[in-house]
N, C-alpha and C positions, 0 to 999 in steps of 0.2 A: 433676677427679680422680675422679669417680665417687660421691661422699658424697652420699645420700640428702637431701631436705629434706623436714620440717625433719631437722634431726639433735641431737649433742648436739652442745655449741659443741667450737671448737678454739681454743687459744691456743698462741703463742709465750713459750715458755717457756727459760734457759739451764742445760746441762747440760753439765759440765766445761768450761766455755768456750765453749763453742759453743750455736747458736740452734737449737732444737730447736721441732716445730709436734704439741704433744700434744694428746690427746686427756683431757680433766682425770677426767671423768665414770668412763672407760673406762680411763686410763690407755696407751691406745694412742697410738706413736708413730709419725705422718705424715710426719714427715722426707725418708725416703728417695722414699715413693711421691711425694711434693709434686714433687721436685724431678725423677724421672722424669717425670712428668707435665708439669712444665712444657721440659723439653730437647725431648721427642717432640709436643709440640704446636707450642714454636714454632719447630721447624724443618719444622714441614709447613705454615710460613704463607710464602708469597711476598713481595714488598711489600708492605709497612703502615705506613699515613700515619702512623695513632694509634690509642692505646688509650684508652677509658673502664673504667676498674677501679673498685671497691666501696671505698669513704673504710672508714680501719679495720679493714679486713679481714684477721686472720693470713695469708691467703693471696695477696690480692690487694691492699691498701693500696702505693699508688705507693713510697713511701720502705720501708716494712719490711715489707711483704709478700713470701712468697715467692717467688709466681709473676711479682708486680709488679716487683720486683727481677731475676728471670731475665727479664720482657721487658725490661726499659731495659737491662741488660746487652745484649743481644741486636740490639734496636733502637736505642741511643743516638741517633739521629736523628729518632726517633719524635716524637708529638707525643702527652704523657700528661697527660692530668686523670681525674676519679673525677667520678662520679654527685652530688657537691654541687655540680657548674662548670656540670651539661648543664640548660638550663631551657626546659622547652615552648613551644612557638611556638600560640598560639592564633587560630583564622582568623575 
């Protein structure tokens, strides 16, 4: 989405009912760019086996993440796990 690192963090937080991705520090709300960002990104991807997404991440966390949640919407056939399933292979 273009957010600097490090930055200040971002959570998901609810706001009239709805899931909203603030920014706590700042007060600024991520919401709409998240969700732009993830439409225009994964419709410029072709076929994809799988994703490895960030365990926990407001944005990327497989079950509640925003963008993790527009991919599996997206891809349902995919094949998703996060960065605590991938384990180095040592030669």
């Amino acid at each position: 989405m273009g957010l600097g690192v490090p930055r200040p963090k971002i959570r998901i937080v609810r706001k009239a009912g709805r899931r909203c991705l603030i920014q706590p520090k700042t007060g600024r709300d991520f919401t709409s760019a998240m969700n732009r960002f993830s439409r225009k990104f994964l419709s410029s991807l072709g076929h994809v086996d799988g994703f490895i997404l960030k365990s926990r991440s407001p944005s990327c966390d497989i079950r509640k993440g925003f963008f993790g949640l527009a991919a599996r919407r997206r891809y349902p056939k995919a094949f998703f796990t996060d960065e605590g399933h991938v384990h180095a292979v040592r030669h």
